[in-house]
VEXSEMAR-42649 format. One line per 2 residues: number of its first residue (from 1); their letters; for each residue y, x, z of C-alpha. Coordinates in steps of 0.05 Angstrom, whole numbers. Layout:
N
NUM = a = Y,X,Z; ...
This chain:
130
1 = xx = 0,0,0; 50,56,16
3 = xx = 40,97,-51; 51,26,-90
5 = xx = 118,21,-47; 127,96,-59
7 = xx = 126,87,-140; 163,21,-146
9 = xx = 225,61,-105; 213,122,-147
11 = xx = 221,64,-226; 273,42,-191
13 = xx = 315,99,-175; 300,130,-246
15 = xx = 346,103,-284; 337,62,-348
17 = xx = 322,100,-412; 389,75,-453
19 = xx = 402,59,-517; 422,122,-572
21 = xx = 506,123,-574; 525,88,-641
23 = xx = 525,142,-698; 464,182,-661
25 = xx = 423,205,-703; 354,247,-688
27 = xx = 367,311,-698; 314,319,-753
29 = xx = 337,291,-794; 408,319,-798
31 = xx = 366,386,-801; 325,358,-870
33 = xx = 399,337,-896; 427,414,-886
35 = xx = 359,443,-908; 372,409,-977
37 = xx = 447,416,-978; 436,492,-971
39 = xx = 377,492,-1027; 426,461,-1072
41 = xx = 466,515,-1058; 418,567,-1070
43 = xx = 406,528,-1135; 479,540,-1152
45 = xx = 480,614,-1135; 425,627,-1179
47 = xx = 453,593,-1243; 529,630,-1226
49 = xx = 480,698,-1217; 459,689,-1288
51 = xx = 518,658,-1317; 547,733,-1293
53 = xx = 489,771,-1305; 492,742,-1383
55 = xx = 556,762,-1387; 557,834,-1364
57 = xx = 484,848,-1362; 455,823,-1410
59 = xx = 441,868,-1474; 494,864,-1526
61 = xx = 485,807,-1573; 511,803,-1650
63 = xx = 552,741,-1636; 602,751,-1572
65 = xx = 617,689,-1569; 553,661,-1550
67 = xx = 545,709,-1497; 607,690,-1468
69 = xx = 594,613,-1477; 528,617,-1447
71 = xx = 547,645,-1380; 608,611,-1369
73 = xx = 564,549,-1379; 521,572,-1330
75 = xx = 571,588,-1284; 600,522,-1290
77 = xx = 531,484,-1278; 525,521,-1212
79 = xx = 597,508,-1188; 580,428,-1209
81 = xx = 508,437,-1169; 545,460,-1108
83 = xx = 589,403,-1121; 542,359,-1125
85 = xx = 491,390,-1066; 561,384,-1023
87 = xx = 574,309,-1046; 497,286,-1037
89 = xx = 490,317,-957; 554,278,-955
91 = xx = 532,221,-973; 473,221,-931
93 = xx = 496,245,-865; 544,172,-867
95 = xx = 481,134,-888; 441,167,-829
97 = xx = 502,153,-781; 520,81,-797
99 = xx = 467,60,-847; 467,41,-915
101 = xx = 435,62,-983; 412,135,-988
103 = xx = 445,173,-1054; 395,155,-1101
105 = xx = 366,204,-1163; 405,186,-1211
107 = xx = 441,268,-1202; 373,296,-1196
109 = xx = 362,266,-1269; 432,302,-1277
111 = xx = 403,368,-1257; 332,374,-1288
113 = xx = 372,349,-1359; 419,409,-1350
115 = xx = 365,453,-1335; 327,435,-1389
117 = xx = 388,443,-1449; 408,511,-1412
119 = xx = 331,533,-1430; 339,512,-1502
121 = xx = 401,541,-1510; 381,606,-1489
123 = xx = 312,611,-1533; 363,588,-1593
125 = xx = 399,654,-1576; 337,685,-1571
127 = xx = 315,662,-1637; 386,671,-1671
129 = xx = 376,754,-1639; 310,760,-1667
């Protein structure tokens, strides 16, 4: 009888677990958010590495301009990817802190296509070299 008394004092002093503040969010998942912010940005230094290393690097190719075109294109699709990284972790650290719709693929799409049209552009200067 005196350990049931014992353990209904010892709930009741404890206090009550409360409710998360409004805005909490578990820390996970602000953590995911800034682990794919910051491969975005990795993303973008890589494509600004060989929009440079194209330009200066890169062994001389018959038509300059194409060179030149090729790596300030690159260097632009990284500064739009960090753009875009920055604007997406955005984006999601409001939807995780009041709700809402998560930013959906639709940039992803954006991403891949660039990708893809930066790859044929540089086996047509391949193919225009050989």
């Amino acid at each position: 009888m005196t350990s049931e008394r014992t353990s209904a004092r010892s709930d009741a002093a404890r206090p009550a677990p409360s409710a998360p503040p409004p805005g909490a969010v578990d820390a996970r998942f602000t953590l995911a958010a800034e682990r794919t912010m910051l491969a975005w940005i990795r993303t973008a230094l890589g494509f600004m590495a060989a929009g440079v290393a194209i330009v200066y690097l890169a062994p001389e190719i018959d038509h300059q301009i194409l060179d030149v075109m090729l790596g300030l294109l690159l260097i632009a699709l990284g500064c739009s990817f960090a753009l875009i990284g920055a604007w997406r972790w955005r984006r999601t650290m409001r939807a995780l802190e009041r709700g809402g719709p998560m930013p959906g693929p639709a940039l992803i799409l954006y991403v891949v296509t660039a990708i893809v049209v930066v790859a044929v552009l540089i086996a047509v200067v391949v193919v225009i070299q050989a």
